[in-house]
C-alpha positions, 0 to 999 in steps of 0.5 A, spaced: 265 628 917 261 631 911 263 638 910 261 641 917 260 638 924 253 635 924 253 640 930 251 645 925 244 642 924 242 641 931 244 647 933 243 655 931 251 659 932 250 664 937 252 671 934 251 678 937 247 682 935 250 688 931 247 695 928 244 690 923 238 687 927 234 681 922 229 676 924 230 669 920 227 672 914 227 680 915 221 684 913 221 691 909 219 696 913 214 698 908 211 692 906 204 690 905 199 687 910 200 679 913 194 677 908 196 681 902 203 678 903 201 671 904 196 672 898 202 674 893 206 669 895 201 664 894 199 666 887 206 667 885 208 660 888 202 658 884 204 660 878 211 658 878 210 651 880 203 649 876 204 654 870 207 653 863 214 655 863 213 660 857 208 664 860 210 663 867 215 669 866 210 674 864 205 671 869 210 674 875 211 681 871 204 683 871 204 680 878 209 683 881 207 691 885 208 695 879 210 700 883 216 697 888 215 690 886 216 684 891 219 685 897 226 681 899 221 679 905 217 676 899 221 673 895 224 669 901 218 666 902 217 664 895 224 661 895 223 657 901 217 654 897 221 652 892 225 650 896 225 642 892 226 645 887 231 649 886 233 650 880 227 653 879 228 657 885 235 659 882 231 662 875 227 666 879 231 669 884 235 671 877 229 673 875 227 679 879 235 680 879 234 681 871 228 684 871 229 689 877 223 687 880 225 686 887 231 690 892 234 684 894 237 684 901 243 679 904 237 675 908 234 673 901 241 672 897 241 668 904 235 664 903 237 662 895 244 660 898 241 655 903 236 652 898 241 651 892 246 649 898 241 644 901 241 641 894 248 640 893 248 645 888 255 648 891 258 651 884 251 656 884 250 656 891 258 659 891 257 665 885 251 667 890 255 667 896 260 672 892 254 676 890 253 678 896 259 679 898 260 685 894 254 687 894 254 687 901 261 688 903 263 690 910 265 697 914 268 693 919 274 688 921 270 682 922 273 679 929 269 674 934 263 679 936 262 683 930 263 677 925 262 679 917 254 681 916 253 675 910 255 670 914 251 673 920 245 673 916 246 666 913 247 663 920 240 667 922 236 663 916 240 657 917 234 653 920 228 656 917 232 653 910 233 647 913 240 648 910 247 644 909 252 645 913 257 646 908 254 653 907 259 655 911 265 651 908 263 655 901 262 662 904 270 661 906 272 659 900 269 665 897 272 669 901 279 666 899 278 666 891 277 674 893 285 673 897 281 676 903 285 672 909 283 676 914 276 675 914 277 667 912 282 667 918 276 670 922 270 666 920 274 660 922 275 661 929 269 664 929 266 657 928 272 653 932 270 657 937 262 654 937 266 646 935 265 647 928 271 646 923 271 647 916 272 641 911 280 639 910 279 641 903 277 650 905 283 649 911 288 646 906 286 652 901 287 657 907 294 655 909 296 655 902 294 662 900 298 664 907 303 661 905 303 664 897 302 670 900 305 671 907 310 666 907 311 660 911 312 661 919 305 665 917 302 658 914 305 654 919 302 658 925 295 658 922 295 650 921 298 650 928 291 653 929 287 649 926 289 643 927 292 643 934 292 646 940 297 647 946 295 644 952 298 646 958 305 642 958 305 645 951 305 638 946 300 639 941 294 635 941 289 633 935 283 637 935 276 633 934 273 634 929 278 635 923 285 631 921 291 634 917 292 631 912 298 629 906 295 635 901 296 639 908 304 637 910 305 638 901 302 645 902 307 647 908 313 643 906 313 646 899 313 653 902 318 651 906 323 648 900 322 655 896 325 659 901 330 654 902 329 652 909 329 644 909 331 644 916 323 646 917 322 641 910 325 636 915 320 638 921 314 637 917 315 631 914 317 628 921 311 631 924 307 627 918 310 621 920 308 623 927 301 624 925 301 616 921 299 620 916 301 617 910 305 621 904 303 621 897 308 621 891 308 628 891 310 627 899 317 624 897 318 629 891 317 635 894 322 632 901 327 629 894 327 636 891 329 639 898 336 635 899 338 635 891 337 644 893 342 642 898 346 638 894 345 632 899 343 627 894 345 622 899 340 624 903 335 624 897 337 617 894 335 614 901 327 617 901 327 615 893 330 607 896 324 608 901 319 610 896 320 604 892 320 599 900 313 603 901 311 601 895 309 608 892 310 607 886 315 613 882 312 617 877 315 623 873 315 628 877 319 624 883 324 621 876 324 630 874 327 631 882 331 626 882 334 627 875 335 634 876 339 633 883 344 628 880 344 634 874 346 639 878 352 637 883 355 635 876 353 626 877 350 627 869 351 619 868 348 617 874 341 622 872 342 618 865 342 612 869 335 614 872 333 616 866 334 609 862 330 606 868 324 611 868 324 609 861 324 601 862 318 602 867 314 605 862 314 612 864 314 618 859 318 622 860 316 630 859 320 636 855 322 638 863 326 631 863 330 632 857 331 640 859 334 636 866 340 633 862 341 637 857 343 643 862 346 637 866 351 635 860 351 643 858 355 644 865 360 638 864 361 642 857 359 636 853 355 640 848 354 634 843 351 630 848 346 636 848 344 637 842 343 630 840 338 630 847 335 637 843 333 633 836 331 627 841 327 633 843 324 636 837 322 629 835 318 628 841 315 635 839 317 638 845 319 646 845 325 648 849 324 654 854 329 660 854 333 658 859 335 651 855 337 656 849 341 660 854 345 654 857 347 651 850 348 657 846 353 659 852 357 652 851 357 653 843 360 660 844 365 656 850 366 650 845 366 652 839 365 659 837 359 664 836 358 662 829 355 656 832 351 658 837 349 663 834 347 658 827 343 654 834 339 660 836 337 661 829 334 654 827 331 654 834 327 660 833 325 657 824 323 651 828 319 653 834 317 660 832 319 663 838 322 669 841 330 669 843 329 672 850 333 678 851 338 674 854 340 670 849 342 677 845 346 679 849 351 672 851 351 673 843 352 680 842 357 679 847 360 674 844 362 677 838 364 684 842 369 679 845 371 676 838 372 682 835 366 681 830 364 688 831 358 688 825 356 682 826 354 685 833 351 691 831 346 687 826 345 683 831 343 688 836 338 692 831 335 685 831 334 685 839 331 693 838 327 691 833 324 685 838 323 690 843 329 689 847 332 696 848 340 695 850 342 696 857 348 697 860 351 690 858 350 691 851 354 697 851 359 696 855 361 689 851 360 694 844 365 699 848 370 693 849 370 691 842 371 698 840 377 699 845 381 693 843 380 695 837 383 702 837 378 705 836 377 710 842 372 714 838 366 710 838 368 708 844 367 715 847 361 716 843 358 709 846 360 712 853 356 719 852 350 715 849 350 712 855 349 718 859 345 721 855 340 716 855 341 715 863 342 707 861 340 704 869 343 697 869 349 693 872 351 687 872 350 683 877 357 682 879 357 689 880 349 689 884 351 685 889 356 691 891 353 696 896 359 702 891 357 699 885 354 706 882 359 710 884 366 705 882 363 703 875 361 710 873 368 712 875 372 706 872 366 707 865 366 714 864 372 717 867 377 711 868 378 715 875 381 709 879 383 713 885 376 717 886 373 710 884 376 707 891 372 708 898 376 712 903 372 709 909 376 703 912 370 699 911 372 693 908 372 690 901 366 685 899 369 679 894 364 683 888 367 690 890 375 687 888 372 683 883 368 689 880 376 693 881 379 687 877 374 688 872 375 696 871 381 694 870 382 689 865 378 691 861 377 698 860 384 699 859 387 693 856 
């Protein structure tokens, strides 16, 4: 299949009338006799076809109606008799649009749209369609019998253009750039309901905007519409004329993994395989990625084996996965063995690969293993992400002290020229409060604020902490009311997770109130409501 059903060619979509009545090429209702119409557009066809292309220009200025220029009527005609050539066609169209000597309609952005569609000139052809859009947008809801008035006039010049079928194709699509699915949804039903069916590429891209925008039952119901229709012992049956294929299964399969369904990863996939529709690497990739979310490398290592019997052959990403998998339930010798075989199979392994295994040694505590991966990063020239900052200083802060973290943090800032995340300040502000380097801390604070970063609950409370084991209840006090006067707004996430976590912290913090602290309801207690108990109690007062 080309782009549209061949249908489109020999048959003219049958559309309503609605409040915009148009003949093939509509005419203003002020325009000049047939004879003079015709003498007009055969001078200015004249001169653009058979005149130097420098004093072409000025040709058609002086020949356009000084007073109401050409009418969209003309420039129709005119167009169609460009239309072998239709870069031509495409510069005099933007000439009257530039020189303001024509009031265009949607029929002659139609006319220019299907001269440069016919000649496979998408890209331009495209950018008209989304003029027209704007310049032309709909007062109403399109449905079935009041479509979109740019596509009702393109479907009523479509013959007289002897236009391509794609055209269709393109004006979905622009709706989709401009995130109207409404619309998109409707015009393909539109053409459903006359056998016509977009090109796989535009139903892909719509189902993949339902999914990025409305989740991913909303992309699976609309491919169910596309690409299948229930008959009446309710089983699927394929639709002619369009076939889903791999992109079409990674686009649901994908969204279903963001939102951790992999029951529904699963279906898709078997549903693919039920289709003999065959998966691509990426196919394999996004299924591994499901089962190491779930902790099921079992499951993960059995699709990677199944890669390598299908003769797909793995590629960074897959090794990504899987690498990660292994990383996350705690196996960092069997992801260094992965690693160590991508690397003997002429894979170049990415910064991401690295980061994998330095999170991967950080959570086993070897914080040495981590940095040699770190300066094995350097070398490569690659630039860690902040999280990977995060992760390590964390562990040198666990392993050996916040000195080293901090001294990490410092050479990564000197070597890559970035900007800690706020993060990163607090874990090592914290740090110091909790290791009684109260003026390091306040150094390290004026910092962050000087990088933008305003402290928040967090960095108080570690600064009122300190303050508290060390005795000195008067800085301690003034934080406190600091905080009230600045109406500071964050929680930890301990305490956000608690549907009492305003109330309790602001009685545990401010006023060491525990019994007001307390829910007199019988409503039991969730764990982050007893953590947050034991927490105000340990530390507030030590």
């Amino acid at each position: 299949m080309a782009m549209l059903s061949s249908l489109t060619r020999r048959t003219v979509l049958s559309i309503p009338s609605t409040q915009h009545p148009l003949s093939t090429i509509s005419a203003s209702t002020s325009s000049p006799s047939q004879s003079e119409d015709e003498t007009l557009v055969s001078a200015a066809t004249t001169i653009l076809k058979h005149h130097r292309s420098k004093s072409r220009w000025s040709e058609i200025l002086s020949l356009a109606p000084p007073t109401s220029g050409f009418t969209p009527s003309q420039v129709s005609k005119i167009i169609l008799q460009l239309r072998n050539t239709p870069h031509l066609a495409l510069r005099f169209f933007n000439f009257t649009v530039h020189r303001s000597i024509c009031c265009h309609s949607v029929s002659s952005h139609a006319t220019i749209i299907h001269i440069l569609s016919r000649s496979r000139l998408k890209s331009q052809a495209l950018e008209l369609i989304k003029c027209a859009i704007r310049k032309f947008p709909d007062t109403h809801k399109p449905d079935l019998s009041n479509p979109p008035r740019v596509f009702e006039i393109l479907v009523k010049t479509y013959r007289s253009c002897d236009s391509a079928p794609f055209v269709f194709d393109l004006l979905i699509k622009a709706y989709l750039d401009s995130k109207k699915i409404d619309i998109s949804v409707q015009l393909v039903r539109i053409l459903a309901s006359k056998n016509i069916f977009p090109h796989i590429v535009v139903c892909n891209s719509l189902i993949e905007l339902i999914a990025k925008s409305r989740g991913p039952f909303a992309a699976y119901d609309m491919y169910v519409e596309i690409f299948r229709c229930e008959n009446g012992e309710g089983r699927g049956r394929e639709v002619k004329g369009v076939m889903a294929n791999a992109y079409t299964f990674n686009v649901l399969m994908v969204a279903f993994h963001r939102e951790g369904v992999v029951e529904k990863v699963e279906e898709i996939w078997k549903e693919m395989m039920t289709k003999n529709c065959s998966p691509n690497v990426y196919s394999y990739s996004i299924l591994m990625a499901a089962y190491c979310e779930d902790g099921r490398m079992e499951n993960a290592m059995k699709v990677w084996k199944e890669m390598g019997d299908e003769d797909v052959k793995h590629d960074i990403v897959a090794y990504n996965t899987i690498i990660e998998g292994f990383c996350k339930v705690g196996k960092v010798e069997r992801a260094e063995e992965v690693f160590r075989e991508m690397v003997f199979n002429g894979v170049e392994c990415t910064c991401v690969t690295l980061e994998h295994l330095i999170n991967g040694h950080c959570m086993s505590g070897d914080v040495d293993a981590a940095l040699v991966l770190y300066k094995d990063m350097c070398r490569k020239g690659f630039k860690p992400e902040s999280s990977t900052i995060d992760v390590v200083a964390k562990v040198l802060c666990d392993k050996s002290g916040v000195f080293d973290a901090l001294e990490f943090v410092r050479a990564v800032i000197k070597k890559h020229n970035i900007v800690p995340r706020k993060t990163t300040y607090e874990l090592l502000i914290q740090s110091l409060c909790k290791e009684g380097w109260m003026e390091e801390a306040l150094k390290l604070q004026v910092e962050m604020v000087g990088k933008g970063y305003a402290p928040n609950f967090e960095i108080y409370s570690s600064f009122i902490d300190g303050y508290i084991k060390q005795g000195d209840e008067e800085k301690a006090e003034t934080l406190r009311n600091e905080m009230l006067r600045n109406k500071i707004p964050s929680l930890p996430n301990f305490l956000r997770r608690s549907p009492y976590s305003c109330f309790l912290k602001l009685y545990y913090g401010y006023w060491r109130t525990f019994d007001a602290a307390r829910p007199k309801s019988n409503q039991e207690r969730d764990e982050p409501m007893d953590n947050a108990l034991k927490e105000g109690q340990s530390s507030i007062y030590p």
